[in-house]
N, C-alpha and C positions, 0 to 999 in steps of 0.2 A: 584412519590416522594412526597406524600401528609402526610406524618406519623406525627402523631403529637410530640412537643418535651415540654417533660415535665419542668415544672420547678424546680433548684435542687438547693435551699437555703440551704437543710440539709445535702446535697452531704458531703463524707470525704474531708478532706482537701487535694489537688491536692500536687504529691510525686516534688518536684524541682530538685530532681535526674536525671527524667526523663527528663528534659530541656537541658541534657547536655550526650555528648559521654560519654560510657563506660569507655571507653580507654585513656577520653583524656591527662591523665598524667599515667605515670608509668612505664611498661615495655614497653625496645623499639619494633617498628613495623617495618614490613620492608615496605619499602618506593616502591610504586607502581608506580613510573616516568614516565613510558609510559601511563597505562592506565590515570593519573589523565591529562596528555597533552590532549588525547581523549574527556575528559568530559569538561577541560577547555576549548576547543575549542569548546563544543556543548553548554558555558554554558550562551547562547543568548536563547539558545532554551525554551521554558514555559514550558517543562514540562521532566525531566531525570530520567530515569527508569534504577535501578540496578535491576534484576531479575536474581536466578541460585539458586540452592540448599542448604541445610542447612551448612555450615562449607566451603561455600567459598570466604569469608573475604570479603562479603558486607557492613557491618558495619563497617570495618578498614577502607575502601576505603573512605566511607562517611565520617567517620570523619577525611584524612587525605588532601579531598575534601574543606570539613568544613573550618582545620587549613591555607590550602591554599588560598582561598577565603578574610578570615578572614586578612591575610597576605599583602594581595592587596589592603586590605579599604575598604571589605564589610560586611555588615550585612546580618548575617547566623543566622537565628532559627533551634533548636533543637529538635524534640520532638521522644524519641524511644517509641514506641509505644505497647502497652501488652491488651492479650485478654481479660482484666478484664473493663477495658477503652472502650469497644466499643460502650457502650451505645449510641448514638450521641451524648446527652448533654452534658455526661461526656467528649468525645472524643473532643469535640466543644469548652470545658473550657480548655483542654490540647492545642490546637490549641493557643487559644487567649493568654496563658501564656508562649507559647513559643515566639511567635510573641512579646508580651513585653516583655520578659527576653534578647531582642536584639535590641530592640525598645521602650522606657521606654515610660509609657502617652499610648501606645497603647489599642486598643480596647472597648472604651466606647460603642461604639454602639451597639456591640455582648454580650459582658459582661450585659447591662440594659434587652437584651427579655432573658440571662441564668437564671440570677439572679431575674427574676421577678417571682409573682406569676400564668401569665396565661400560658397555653402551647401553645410556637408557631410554627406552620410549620417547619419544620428542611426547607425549601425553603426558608421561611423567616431568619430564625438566618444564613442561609449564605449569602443570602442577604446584611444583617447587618456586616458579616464579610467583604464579599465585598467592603462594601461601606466605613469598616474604612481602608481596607486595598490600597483603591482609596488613602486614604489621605499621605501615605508614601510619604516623599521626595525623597529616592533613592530608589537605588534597594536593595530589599529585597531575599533571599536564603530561602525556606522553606523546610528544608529536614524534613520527616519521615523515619525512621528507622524502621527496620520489620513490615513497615504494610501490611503484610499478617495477622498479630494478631488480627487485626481491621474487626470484622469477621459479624458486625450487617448486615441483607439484606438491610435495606434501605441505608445504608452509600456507595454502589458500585453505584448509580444512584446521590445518594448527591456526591461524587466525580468529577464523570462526570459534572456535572452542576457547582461545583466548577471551575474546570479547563475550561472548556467552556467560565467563564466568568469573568478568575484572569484580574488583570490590567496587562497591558506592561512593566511596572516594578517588578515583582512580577514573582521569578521562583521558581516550584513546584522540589523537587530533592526527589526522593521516592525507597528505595530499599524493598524487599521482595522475599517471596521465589518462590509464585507463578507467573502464567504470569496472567496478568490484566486485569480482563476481558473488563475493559472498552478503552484498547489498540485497542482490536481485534472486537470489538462490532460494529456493524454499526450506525451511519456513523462513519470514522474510524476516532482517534487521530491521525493518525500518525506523521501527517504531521507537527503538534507540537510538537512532539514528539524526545529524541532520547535517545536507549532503548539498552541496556550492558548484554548481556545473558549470560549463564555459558561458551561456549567456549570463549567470552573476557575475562572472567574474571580467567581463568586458568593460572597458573604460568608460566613461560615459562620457560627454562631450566636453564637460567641466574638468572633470580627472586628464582627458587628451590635453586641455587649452593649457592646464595645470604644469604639467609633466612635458611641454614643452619650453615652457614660459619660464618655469622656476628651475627645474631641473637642468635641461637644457637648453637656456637662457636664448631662445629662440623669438624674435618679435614676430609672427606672422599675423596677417589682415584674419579678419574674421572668416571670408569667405576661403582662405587658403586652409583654417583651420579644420572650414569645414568641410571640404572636398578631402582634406589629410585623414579624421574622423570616418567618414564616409566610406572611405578604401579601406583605412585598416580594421576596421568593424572591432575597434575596442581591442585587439589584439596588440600587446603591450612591445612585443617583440619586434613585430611588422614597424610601429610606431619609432623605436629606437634606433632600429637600422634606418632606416628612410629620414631622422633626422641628422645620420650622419654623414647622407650624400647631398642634403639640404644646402650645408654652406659652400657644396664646391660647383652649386648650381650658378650659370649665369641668369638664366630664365626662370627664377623659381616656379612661376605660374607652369609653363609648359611642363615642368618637372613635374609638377602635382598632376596636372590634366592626364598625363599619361605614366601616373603609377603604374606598376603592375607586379606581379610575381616574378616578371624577369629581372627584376632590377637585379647589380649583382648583387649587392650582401643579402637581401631577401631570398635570392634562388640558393647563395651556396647554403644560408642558414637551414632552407628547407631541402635541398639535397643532399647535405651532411646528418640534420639531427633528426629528420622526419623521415625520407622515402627511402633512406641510404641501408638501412636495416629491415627492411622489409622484404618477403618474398619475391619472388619475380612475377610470379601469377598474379598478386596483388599489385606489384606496380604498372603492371598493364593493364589488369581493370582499372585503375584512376587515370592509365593514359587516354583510355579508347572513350572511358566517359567522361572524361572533363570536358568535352565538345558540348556538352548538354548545358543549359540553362538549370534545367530543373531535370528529375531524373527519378523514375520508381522501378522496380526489380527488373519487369517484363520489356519497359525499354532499353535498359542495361545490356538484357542477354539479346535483345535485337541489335545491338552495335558489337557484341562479343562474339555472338557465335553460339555462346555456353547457354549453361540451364542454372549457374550455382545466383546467379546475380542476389535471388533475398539472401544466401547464404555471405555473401561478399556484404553486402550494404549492412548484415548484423554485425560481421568485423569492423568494421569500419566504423562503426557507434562504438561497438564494446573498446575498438582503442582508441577512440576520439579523434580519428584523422582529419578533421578539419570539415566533416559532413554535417550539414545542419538539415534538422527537419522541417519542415515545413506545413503537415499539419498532423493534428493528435492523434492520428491513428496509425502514424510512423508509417506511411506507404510513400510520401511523396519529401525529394530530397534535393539539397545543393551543396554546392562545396563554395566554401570562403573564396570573395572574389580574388585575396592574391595567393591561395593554394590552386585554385583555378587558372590562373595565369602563368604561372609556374608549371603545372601538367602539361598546359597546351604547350609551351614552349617547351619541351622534352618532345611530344607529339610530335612537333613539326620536324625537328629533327630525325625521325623515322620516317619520314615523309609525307606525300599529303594526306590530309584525313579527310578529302571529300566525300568516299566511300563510305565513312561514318558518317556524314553528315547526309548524305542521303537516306539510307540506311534509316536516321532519325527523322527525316521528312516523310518514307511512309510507315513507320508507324504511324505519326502523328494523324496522319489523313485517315489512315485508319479505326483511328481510335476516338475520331471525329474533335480534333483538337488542330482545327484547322489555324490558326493565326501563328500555332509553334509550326505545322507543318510548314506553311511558308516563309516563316524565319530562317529555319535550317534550311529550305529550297535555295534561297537568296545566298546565304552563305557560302552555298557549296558553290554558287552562279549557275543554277539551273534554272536560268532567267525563264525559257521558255513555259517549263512545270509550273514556277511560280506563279507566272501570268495567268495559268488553268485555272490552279487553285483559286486565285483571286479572283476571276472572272463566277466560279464556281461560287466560293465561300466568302467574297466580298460583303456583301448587302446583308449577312449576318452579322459578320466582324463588325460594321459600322455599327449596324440598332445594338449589338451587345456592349460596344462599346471595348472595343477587344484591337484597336489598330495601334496602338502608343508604340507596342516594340517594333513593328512593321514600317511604322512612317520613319523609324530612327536609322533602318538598316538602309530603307531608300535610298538616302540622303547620300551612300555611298555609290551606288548603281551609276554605270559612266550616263552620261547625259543622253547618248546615242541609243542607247539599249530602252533608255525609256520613251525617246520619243517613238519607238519604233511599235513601242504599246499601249494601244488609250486605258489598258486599264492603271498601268502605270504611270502614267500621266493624271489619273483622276485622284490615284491615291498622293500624287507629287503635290497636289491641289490643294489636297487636307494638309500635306505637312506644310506648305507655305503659311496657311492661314491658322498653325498652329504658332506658328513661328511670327505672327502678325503684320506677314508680307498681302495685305488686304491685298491691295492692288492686282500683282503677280498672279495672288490666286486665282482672282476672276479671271483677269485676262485668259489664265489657263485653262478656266473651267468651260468658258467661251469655245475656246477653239478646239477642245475636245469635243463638245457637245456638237458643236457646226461639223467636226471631223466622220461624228458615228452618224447624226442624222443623216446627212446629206451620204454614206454608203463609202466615201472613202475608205482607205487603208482595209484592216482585216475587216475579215465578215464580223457582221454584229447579231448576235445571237441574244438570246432569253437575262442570260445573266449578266452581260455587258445592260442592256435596257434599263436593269434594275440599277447598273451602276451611274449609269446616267442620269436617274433618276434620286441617287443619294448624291450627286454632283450639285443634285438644283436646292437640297438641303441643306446642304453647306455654304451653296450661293447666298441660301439665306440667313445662315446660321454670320455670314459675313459680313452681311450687312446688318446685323442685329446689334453684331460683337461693335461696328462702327456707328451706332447710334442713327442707322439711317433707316427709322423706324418705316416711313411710308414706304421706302422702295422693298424692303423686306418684306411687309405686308403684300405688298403688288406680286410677289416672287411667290410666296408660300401659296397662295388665293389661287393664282395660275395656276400652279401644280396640283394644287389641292383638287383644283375641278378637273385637270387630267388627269392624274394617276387613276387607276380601274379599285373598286373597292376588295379583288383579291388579291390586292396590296396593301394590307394593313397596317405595315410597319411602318412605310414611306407614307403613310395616311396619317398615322400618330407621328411620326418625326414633322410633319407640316406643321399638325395643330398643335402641337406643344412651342415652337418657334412664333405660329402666331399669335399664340394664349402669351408667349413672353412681349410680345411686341404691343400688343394689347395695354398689359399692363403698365409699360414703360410711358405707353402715350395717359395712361391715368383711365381707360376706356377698360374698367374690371367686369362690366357686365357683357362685354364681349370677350374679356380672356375667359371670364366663367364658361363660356359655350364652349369657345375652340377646346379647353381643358376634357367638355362635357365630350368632345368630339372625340379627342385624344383615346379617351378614355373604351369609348365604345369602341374604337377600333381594337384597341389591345384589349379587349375579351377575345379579340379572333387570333391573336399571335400572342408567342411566347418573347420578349423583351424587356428583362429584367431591367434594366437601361435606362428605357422609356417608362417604366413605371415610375421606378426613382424621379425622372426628369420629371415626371408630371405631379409627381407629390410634390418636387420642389416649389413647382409654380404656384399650385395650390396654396402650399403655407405660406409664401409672400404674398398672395392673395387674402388669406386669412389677415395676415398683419395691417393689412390695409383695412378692412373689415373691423378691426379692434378683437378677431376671436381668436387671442393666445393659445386658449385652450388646445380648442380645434387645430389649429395650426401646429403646435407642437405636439400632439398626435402625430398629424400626420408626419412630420419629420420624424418622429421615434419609429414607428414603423417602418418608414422607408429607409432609415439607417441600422435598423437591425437586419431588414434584406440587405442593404448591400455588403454587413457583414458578414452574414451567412452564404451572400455567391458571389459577391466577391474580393472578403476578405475584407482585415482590420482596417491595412492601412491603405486601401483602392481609390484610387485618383478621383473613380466616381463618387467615394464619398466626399470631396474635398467644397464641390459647390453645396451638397446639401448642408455640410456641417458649417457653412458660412451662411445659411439661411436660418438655421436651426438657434444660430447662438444670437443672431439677430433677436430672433422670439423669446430667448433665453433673458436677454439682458433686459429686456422689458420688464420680464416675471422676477428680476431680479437670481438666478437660476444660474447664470452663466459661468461660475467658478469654476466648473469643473470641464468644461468646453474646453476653456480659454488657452489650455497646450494644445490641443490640437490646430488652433488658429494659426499658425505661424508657418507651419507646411503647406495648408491651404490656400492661405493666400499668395504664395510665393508660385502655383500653377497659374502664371496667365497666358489661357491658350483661347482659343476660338470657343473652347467646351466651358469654362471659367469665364460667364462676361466679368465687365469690368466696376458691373453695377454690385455683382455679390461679392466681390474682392473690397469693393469701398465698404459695405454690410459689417465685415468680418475687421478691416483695419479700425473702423470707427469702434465697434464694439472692443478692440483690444486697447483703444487711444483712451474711452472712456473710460472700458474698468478699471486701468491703469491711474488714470487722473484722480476719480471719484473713491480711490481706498485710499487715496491718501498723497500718492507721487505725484503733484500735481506739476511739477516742472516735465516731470517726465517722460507727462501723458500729452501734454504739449510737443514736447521736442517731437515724438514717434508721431503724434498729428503732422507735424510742419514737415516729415519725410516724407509722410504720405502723399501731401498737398505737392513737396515738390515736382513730383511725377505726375502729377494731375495737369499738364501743359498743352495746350495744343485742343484741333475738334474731334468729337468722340467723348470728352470729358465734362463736358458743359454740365450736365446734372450732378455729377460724384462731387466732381470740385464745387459748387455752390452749398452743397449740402455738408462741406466737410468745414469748408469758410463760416457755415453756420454754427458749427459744432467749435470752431476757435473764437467766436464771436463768444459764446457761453462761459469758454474756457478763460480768456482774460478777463471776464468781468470776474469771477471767482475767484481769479489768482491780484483782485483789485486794482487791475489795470486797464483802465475803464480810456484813456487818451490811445493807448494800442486800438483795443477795441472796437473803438469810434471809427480808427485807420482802415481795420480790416470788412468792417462792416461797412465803408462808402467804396471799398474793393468791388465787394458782393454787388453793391446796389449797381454800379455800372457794367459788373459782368454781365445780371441776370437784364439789365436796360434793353439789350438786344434778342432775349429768346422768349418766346411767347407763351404767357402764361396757361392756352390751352396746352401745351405742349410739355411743359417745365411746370408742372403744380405744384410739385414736392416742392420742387427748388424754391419758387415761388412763398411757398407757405415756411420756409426755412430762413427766407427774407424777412418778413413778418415779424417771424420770432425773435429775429436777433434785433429788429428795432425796437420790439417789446422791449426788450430785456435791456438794453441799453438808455431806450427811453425812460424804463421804470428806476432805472440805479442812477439816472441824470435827474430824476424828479422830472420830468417833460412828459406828465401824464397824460395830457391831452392827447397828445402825439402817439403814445403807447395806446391808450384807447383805440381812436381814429384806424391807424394799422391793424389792431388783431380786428374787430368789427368788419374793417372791410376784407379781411380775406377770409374771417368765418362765415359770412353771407355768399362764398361760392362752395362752400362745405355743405353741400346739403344732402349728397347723396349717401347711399347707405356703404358704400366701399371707403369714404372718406370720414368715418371715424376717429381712426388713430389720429389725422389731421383734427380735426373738433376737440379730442379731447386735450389735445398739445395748447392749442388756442386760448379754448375755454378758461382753464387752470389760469394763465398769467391773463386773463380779461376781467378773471375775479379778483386778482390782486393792483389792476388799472380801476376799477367800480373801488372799489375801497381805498386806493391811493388821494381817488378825486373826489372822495367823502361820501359815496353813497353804500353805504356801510351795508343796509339791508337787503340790497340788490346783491352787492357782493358775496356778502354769505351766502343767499339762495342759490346762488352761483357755483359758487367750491363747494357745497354740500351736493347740489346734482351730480357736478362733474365727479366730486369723490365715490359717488355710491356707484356710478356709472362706472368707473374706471378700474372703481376694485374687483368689481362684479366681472369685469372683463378678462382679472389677472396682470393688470396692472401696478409694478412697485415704484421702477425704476423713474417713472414719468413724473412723481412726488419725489424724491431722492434730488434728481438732477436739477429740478427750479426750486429745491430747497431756502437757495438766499431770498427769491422773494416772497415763496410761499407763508415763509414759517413767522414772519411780521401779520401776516393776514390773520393766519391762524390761530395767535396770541390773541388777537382782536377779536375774532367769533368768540373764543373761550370766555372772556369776558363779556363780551354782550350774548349771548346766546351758552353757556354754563352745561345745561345739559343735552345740547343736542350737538355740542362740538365733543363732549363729554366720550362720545361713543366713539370716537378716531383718533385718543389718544394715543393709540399704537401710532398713528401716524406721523401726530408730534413729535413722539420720542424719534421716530426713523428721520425727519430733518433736521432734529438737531445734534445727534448721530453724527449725521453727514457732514455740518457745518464743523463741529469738531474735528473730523477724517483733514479737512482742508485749514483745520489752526484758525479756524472762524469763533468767535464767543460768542454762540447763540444769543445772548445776555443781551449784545453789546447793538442785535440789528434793529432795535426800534429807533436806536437814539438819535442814527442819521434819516429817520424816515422824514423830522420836518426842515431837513436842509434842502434849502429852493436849488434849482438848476443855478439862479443867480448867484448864488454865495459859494456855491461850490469853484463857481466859475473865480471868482475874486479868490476863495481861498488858495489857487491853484496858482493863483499868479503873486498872493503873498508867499508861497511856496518856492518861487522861482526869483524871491529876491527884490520886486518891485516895490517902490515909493505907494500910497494911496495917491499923489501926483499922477506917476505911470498908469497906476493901475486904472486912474479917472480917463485917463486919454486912451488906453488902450481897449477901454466896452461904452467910450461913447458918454459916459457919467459923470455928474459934478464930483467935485472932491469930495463935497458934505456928505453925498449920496452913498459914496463908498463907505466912509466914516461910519452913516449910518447902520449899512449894510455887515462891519464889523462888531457894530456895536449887538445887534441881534445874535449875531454869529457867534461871538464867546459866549451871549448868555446862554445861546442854546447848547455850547458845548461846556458850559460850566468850567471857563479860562479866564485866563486876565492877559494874555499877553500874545503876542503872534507867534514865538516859539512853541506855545504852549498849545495854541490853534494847529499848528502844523504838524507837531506829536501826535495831537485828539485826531485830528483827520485822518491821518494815516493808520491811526489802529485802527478806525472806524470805517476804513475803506471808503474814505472822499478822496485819499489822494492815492496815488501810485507809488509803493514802495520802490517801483524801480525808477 
């Protein structure tokens, strides 16, 4: 760093424009709350790096950094920074004039070697800034804006040397496009450092809804939000142009559906500010590989020709062109989807790129990455190659569970081309029945299968056989998804004793489909084996897929069993593999993390699940039954309700419910109708309740309790539970008794001990007090011992009246669950309950509740005598008990007492 610096007495006069934000008055911005706490809290650090790509609101940030700084009592310098200024000296005078435009008197010492006549060191004149910048009394903010523009070589080595040796008061805040090289250069800044990359600095879903909503005042449906979010991945630029071609949409939806990089303000923006200055050699690398999905050095120079490709894909990060990594060890990469769309349409324009897309197909076959191979085969329409490969690498891609981007490209394949191949036809098979065209699919799976046996059409060979044979797993995987549990069974069972045991993949894909079907029928000691079956075969094969699937079975199996534990083991496990092969956010994880949080919310555990819930359950495909999508909605309806939103967890219940219409649904929906049955008794709307609970009883009237247990025993519960809050104890009794007496086996635990719990609080309702307690004391030790929380939480309103009552009659042996206590009255405060207040309605009969409700609604004790059948006197009487016991004088004053005490219905 020895360059010398000129003297520049006849320099232009320096722009004062440039002392100050762009932006700092005018149109409003949207307000970046999170990230600016981020920088606040780093803003001890000497030196803050904004770095990410052109157009995403680096400069907004800084100056709304600036305005806040500013806000607190501090001195902020400004200087935006343009490549005409790099000169040093010149750069050096923008420097000193920002520093005084916030700091008046500044700078003598630097301004006397600009301004002189000899040329001195650019070591020296920072030097000299150094030393006036020692003289500050406070702390000083130096932001530069875009100095990426600042492009002189000796000014990368003059930086470092600057920051090396700013004072302790003096913090450097620098945004730019590129990354720095004097961040990454040995010995490293880091450690002074703290550094905002393009993924901080991406919008998040909130900031996208924000900034179009407030900003520009745009109504859009949530789902348009989120397809809009989706495409521009947080990039604030893409965001702003796209909503200026918004309003002159007639179709908004089709507008959104097919965003892309061509649109025009998006393409000129990115071929004016992004590709329009770049070499030429580098803008045909992003041509030739924008064809790629995904992209690492050695498939690069397979589509190029060349050998520079790690050298290109290092440019390409160091100036942030829109390339994202994909995993830590920077080998594997993609480009933003509308930088991507934007290349390909420059591509096309040069003509066609089938040659690259071949080109990318055998790599990929090569490189045993068969599912890309035949995505780019199909692309290029080298229909015939692809049908190889698939014939070839079919019956892996399925057990891996690797066909999601293959069944999407189908979809476009003319109808003729496919019928023309069974293997196309078998994979057209899966995509109907992902798409939940049952029907269609069989039919097709049919007439394929009837097409290869019987010797039709092309010859059939080793790897068609096997695809026939994942046709009849899907056959069954169909009628599993449609609740037609016997005919599944009949399908898997057949195959099962066909296929040869050196087919172990399609031997575990049976038993895992019959281990679920098992379950669903309540027969857990026959899912245990097929599982047991599952399992033996995949020691003989590699299917990460299927291991996942059969843990999944297993920990619903677990939950039935009552062993949380074990169960959530085994989900940790198998969600940390399908992190590890295939990645955070893998479709495969989406059923097990909806079984997981199931286990979760039991242990009470589920907090930290519950964002992932929302993505998951939104895959309903053939691979997603509809049994673990209800799992994961209930768990989200409930956590929801049970911290407190109790309208709310409702409202997301009754969404649920409404799509629960039609056959296929008979178990979700009776179990979810059990789940609102709970919910209005809590929210003391006990007349709803009754509605939606004689719903249930005629739904589940026609489906047979071998068949429907769950549902069954979900029945049960909600007559409990309504029979205990109407005082109709007998009734509450009667019901749990008779459906605990078909609980007997050892998979039907979690049923027993749901049971149990409110049986103890019907024995203690019906005065047999000592039964009772023997009762919740077994069930508690039992249940805890299991890792159960949530199952005491959620029957808290009746639990916790019992509970009061052991504590007094038994002192020390309720003594030891006072943690218990405290958790349901906890909960009843979560829902605006006064723990206080539940003993008081325990001795109002179902009868007086009854009259109170109809003094509620306005009626004469006349009316009310002719409307339940009773003499005048009787009613009379029946009030006369009823203020005593509510401690009233008046019927206004009944009607108050009831309602806080949850007799009547606030609504």
């Amino acid at each position: 760093m020895n360059s010398q610096n000129p003297s520049c007495p006849s320099a232009a006069p320096l722009l004062l424009t440039k002392l100050y934000p762009a932006h700092a008055e005018g149109a409003p911005l949207l307000e970046r709350a999170a990230l600016l706490e981020r920088l606040l809290d780093a803003s001890e650090q000497r030196l803050i790096v904004l770095s990410a790509p052109a157009g995403f609101g680096k400069s907004t940030v800084l100056s709304q950094l600036r305005r806040r700084l500013q806000v607190q009592g501090a001195r902020v310098a400004w200087l935006s920074c343009d490549e005409s200024d790099s000169e040093p000296a010149r750069f050096l005078q923008y420097l000193v004039a920002a520093v005084a435009a916030a700091c008046p008197g500044f700078g003598s010492s630097a301004a006397a070697l600009l301004q002189g006549e000899i040329s001195w060191p650019l070591e020296a004149v920072i030097d000299a800034l150094l030393d006036d910048l020692k003289e500050l009394p406070e702390t000083l903010y130096l932001m530069l804006d875009d100095f990426h523009h600042i492009r002189h070589p000796s000014l990368g080595q003059g930086a470092r040397y600057l920051i090396e040796r700013l004072p302790k008061q003096v913090r450097l805040v620098v945004s730019t496009r590129y990354q720095p090289r004097f961040l990454e250069e040995p010995p490293s800044l880091g450690a002074w450092a703290f550094w905002l990359k393009a993924e901080d600095l991406r919008l998040t879903r909130a900031e996208t809804a924000a900034y179009l909503r407030r900003i520009k005042g745009l109504a859009l449906e949530e789902s348009e939000l989120n397809q809009l979010h989706t495409r521009t991945e947080g990039w604030i630029t893409a965001l702003h142009l796209a909503s200026l071609a918004l309003p002159r949409q007639r179709d908004r939806t089709a507008f959104l559906a097919g965003l892309s990089g061509t649109e025009r303000n998006i393409a000129d923006y990115l071929a004016e500010d992004v590709v329009a200055s770049l070499p030429e050699a580098v803008q045909l690398f992003l041509d030739q590989t924008s064809v790629l999905d995904e992209f690492n050095a050695e498939l690069c120079n397979a589509l190029t020709g060349r050998q520079d490709g790690r050298d290109m894909l290092r440019r390409l990060q160091a100036e942030q062109l829109f390339v994202i990594a994909l995993d830590e060890q920077g080998q594997w990469f993609r480009y933003h989807h509308l930088f991507a769309d934007f290349l390909q349409g420059r591509l096309a324009r040069r003509g066609d790129p089938v040659h690259l897309l071949h080109a990318a197909a055998r790599w990929c076959e090569n490189h045993d990455l068969a599912d890309k191979s035949i995505k780019y085969a199909l692309r290029a329409r080298d229909y015939a190659f692809a049908a190889e490969l698939l014939e070839r690498q079919g019956a892996r891609l399925i057990a891996g569970n690797r066909v999601y981007g293959i069944l999407a490209i189908l979809k476009d394949i003319p109808p003729l081309v496919i019928t023309e191949q069974p293997v196309f036809q078998i994979f057209y098979a899966w995509q109907l029945a992902f798409e939940q065209k049952f029907a269609e699919s069989e039919a097709l799976i049919e007439e394929v299968s009837a097409r290869l046996t019987q010797g039709r059409g092309t010859g059939i060979h080793f790897g068609l056989i096997e695809l026939l044979a994942a046709a009849q797993v899907l056959k069954a995987l169909v009628l599993l998804y449609q609740d037609k549990l016997d005919a599944c069974l009949k399908v898997a069972s057949h195959w099962l004793a066909l296929v040869p045991k050196n087919q172990p993949v399609f031997r575990a894909s049976l038993a895992c489909v019959q281990a679920a079907a098992f379950a669903l029928l309540g027969e857990f000691g026959e899912a245990a084996k097929a599982i047991a079956v599952a399992r033996e075969n995949l020691r003989q094969c590699e299917s990460e897929y299927l291991h996942v699937m059969a843990s999944l079975i297993e920990a619903l199996i677990c939950k039935e069993y009552g062993e949380l534990e074990r169960g959530r083991s085994l989900a940790e496990a198998a969600r940390a593999r399908v992190e590890q092969v295939f990645g955070r956010r893998s479709r495969v994880g989406g059923p097990l993390g909806l079984a997981y949080a199931d286990l979760l919310y039991e242990q009470d555990r589920h907090a930290a699940i519950l964002a992932e819930l929302p993505l998951a359950t939104t895959w309903r495909d053939v691979a997603t039954p509809v049994e673990l999508i209800s799992r994961g909605k209930l768990v989200m309806a409930r956590a929801r309700f049970f911290a407190g939103a109790g309208e709310q967890g409702l409202e997301e219940l009754d969404e649920w419910l409404s799509g629960l219409q039609g056959p296929g649904y008979e178990r979700v929906f009776a179990i979810a109708m059990g789940c609102k049955v709970q919910f209005l008794l809590w929210l003391r709307r006990p007349n709803e309740a009754q509605r939606i609970y004689l719903q249930l009883e005629r739904h589940l009237a026609v489906l047979p309790i071998e068949r429907y247990g769950d549902a069954h025993t979900a029945l049960a519960l909600s007559q409990a539970r309504l029979a205990l809050s109407e005082q109709w104890v007998e009734r509450a009794q009667a019901s749990l008794e008779a459906c605990l007496a078909k609980q007997g086996a050892d998979h039907q635990r979690d049923r027993r001990l749901h049971l149990s719990l409110l049986l103890s609080v019907a024995y203690w309702s019906k005065g047999h007090g000592e039964k009772a307690f023997a009762l919740l004391q077994a069930t508690l030790e039992e249940a805890w011992q299991c890792g159960y929380r949530r199952l005491f939480q959620d029957d808290a309103l009746w639990l916790l009246p019992l509970w009061n009552a052991w504590s007094r009659a038994e002192p020390k042996r309720a003594a030891v669950w006072q943690g218990v206590a405290e958790m349901l009255r906890e909960q009843c405060r979560r829902l605006a309950i006064d723990p206080e207040s539940l003993e008081e309605n325990q001795g109002v009969s179902h009868r007086e509740r009854e009259i109170l409700r109809l003094v509620a609604a306005g009626l004469s004790n006349r009316d009310i005598a002719e409307a339940v059948h009773l003499s005048e006197a009787t009613i009379k009487w029946h009030l006369h008990n009823l203020f005593s016991r509510l401690g009233v004088r008046s019927r206004t004053q009944a009607v108050l007492k009831g309602k806080s005490l949850g007799l009547l219905s606030e609504a």
